[in-house]
C-alpha positions, 0 to 999 in steps of 0.5 A: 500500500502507498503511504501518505508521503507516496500518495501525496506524490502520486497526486502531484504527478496526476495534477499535471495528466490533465485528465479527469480524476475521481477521489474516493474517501474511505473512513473506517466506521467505528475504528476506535471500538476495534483499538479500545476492546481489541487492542491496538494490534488487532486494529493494525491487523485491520488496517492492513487488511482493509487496505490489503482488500483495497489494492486488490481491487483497484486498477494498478493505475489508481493511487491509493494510500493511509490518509490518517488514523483509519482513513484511506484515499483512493485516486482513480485517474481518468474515471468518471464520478459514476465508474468510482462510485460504483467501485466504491460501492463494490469496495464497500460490500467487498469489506462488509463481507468480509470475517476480519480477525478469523480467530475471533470474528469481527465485523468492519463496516466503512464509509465512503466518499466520491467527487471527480475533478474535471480535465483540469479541474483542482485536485484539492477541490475534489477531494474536499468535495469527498471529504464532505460526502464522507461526512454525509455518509457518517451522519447518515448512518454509516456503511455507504458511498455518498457521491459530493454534490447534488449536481454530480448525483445528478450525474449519476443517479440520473435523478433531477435537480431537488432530488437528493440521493446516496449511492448505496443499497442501503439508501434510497433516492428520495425527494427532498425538494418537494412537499407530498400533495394530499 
């Protein structure tokens, strides 16, 4: 896996690529549940298998990296905002399923969010955008993908403006910009 260092270099060349580039955020859900009754070598344990998990399953063109504690960024070049969703929601059904610690089972669950920088577009307000989603997805309920604007789900749920939607089998589209009529 990419340390942070690493990342960050990976990011700098990209900038330069001028090609669209998508940011995928991914916040363990809970981590510090896994530390304070685990012990902090089962969370490392944890750790290198969800990113284990993570480089198994992204292209070899992707940059991907320990962003913080249990925080992880994934940097897919070239995709588009509806391809690294849809990674990411495989991502997030790749880690749900999986039995982490088999000597004494224990459930992992992440949060993910997605924003893609146009050709040209700033890297850093990508991944601001993905930041915020992943926030969105915390507060949500954790153990989803949120794609970072409105304006970009539009893009990928095909949903019309005032419609609100998270990525995810867990959620459903729904309309929050209009009143229901009796």
């Amino acid at each position: 896996m990419i340390d942070q260092h690493k990342i960050e270099r990976f990011i700098e060349s990209r900038q330069s690529a001028n090609l669209p580039t998508s940011v995928i955020v991914i916040d363990l859900d809970h981590f510090k549940r896994i530390n304070d009754h685990r012990g902090h070598y089962e969370g490392d344990r944890v750790l290198q298998a969800v990113g284990e998990i993570l480089r198994t399953h992204t292209r070899n063109t992707d940059g991907l990296g320990r962003w913080g504690g249990e925080e992880f960024v994934l940097v897919c070049p070239g995709a588009s905002l509806s391809k690294a969703a849809d990674l990411a929601e495989k991502l997030r059904q790749r880690i749900l399923k999986t039995i982490f610690i088999p000597e004494d089972p224990l459930s992992i669950t992440a949060s993910f969010g997605v924003a893609t920088a146009p050709a040209g577009g700033s890297f850093d307000d990508a991944f601001k955008q993905a930041d915020q989603a992943l926030y969105l997805a915390k507060s949500r309920g954790r153990n989803c993908v949120v794609a970072a604007s409105e304006d970009q789900m539009h893009k990928v749920t095909g949903a019309r403006r005032g419609t609100w939607a998270l990525i995810s089998g867990r959620f459903r589209l729904h309309d929050v910009g209009r009143a229901k009529e009796s």
